[in-house]
C-alpha positions, 0 to 999 in steps of 0.5 A: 532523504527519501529516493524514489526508485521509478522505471520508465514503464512505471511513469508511464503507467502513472501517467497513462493513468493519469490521462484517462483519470483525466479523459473520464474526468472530462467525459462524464463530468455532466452525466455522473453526480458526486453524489453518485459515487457514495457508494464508491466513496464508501468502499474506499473509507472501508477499504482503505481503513481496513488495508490500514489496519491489517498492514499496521497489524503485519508490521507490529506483528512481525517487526516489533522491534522496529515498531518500538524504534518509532517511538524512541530515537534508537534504531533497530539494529535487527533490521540490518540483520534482514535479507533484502527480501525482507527488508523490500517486504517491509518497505512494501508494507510500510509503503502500503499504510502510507499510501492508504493514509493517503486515500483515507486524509484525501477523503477526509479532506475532500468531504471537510471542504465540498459542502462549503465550496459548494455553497459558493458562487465559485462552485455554481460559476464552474461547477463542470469543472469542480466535477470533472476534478471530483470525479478525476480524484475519486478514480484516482484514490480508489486505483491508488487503494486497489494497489494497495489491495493487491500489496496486502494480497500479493505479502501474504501470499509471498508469506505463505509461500515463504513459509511454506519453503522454510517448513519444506526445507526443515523436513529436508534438513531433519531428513538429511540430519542437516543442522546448519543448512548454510554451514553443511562443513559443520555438521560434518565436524561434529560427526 
């Protein structure tokens, strides 16, 4: 079962979210068309493909043994062997795809059912309402996308950094004749 690990300044900022999704909804409901935010549904199948990908590309790349553990039923037992760090990277970049093959089944949903819920009477009946909830879901899937933007940004850089630690760290440690940087008493015994 899946736990979901969410502080109370985080349900706020969904819910404040939400709200304002909902007010701008509400607002703007007779003054912007669905047809007006093509463009921004555009950006948010490009974008939600791409952020796709590249997350799918970083798991295969970097965690091939666990990609490999999704289609069989045994577990990589490597990941047990991961630090917390990494093992919150993974979640994070695992939790990136998910959320961006969110964005990208609501738009396909979305575009499969409008042009027949728009030839209805029930559409014609109510349609400032239909355009409110429209325009409430497209502000939502392209905040929900931006995250998802910022999460890719935000493991590459913590990656460069990573990277950049561990290559500093080596010169130090080649530096200093440091074999075992955890296990200094090692390289005293050997000398």
């Amino acid at each position: 079962m899946i736990k979901l690990d969410i502080s109370k300044p985080k349900i706020f900022l969904l819910l404040g979210l939400l709200a304002a999704n909902t007010i701008i909804g509400v607002i703007f409901n007779n003054r912007i068309e669905i047809a007006d935010l093509s463009t921004l549904i555009s950006l948010l199948q490009n974008t939600s493909a791409m952020v796709f990908a590249i997350s799918g590309i970083w798991i295969a790349y970097l965690y091939p043994k666990a990609i490999a553990s999704l289609v069989s039923d045994q577990i990589d037992k490597s990941l047990e062997q991961r630090s917390d760090e990494e093992i919150g990277r993974i979640k994070l970049i695992v939790g990136i795809v998910i959320m961006s093959g969110l964005v990208m089944a609501g738009l396909i949903i979305a575009s499969g059912i409008a042009p027949f819920l728009g030839s209805t009477n029930f559409y014609n009946d109510n349609a400032t309402i239909f355009n409110s909830v429209g325009i409430f879901f497209i502000i939502s899937l392209s905040e929900i996308q931006l995250f998802c933007i910022y999460g890719v940004l935000a493991s590459c850089v913590s990656f460069i950094i990573n990277l950049q630690n561990h290559k500093q760290s080596n010169k130090l440690n080649k530096k200093f004749g440091v074999t075992h940087p955890l296990h200094p008493k090692q390289d005293r015994k050997k000398n």
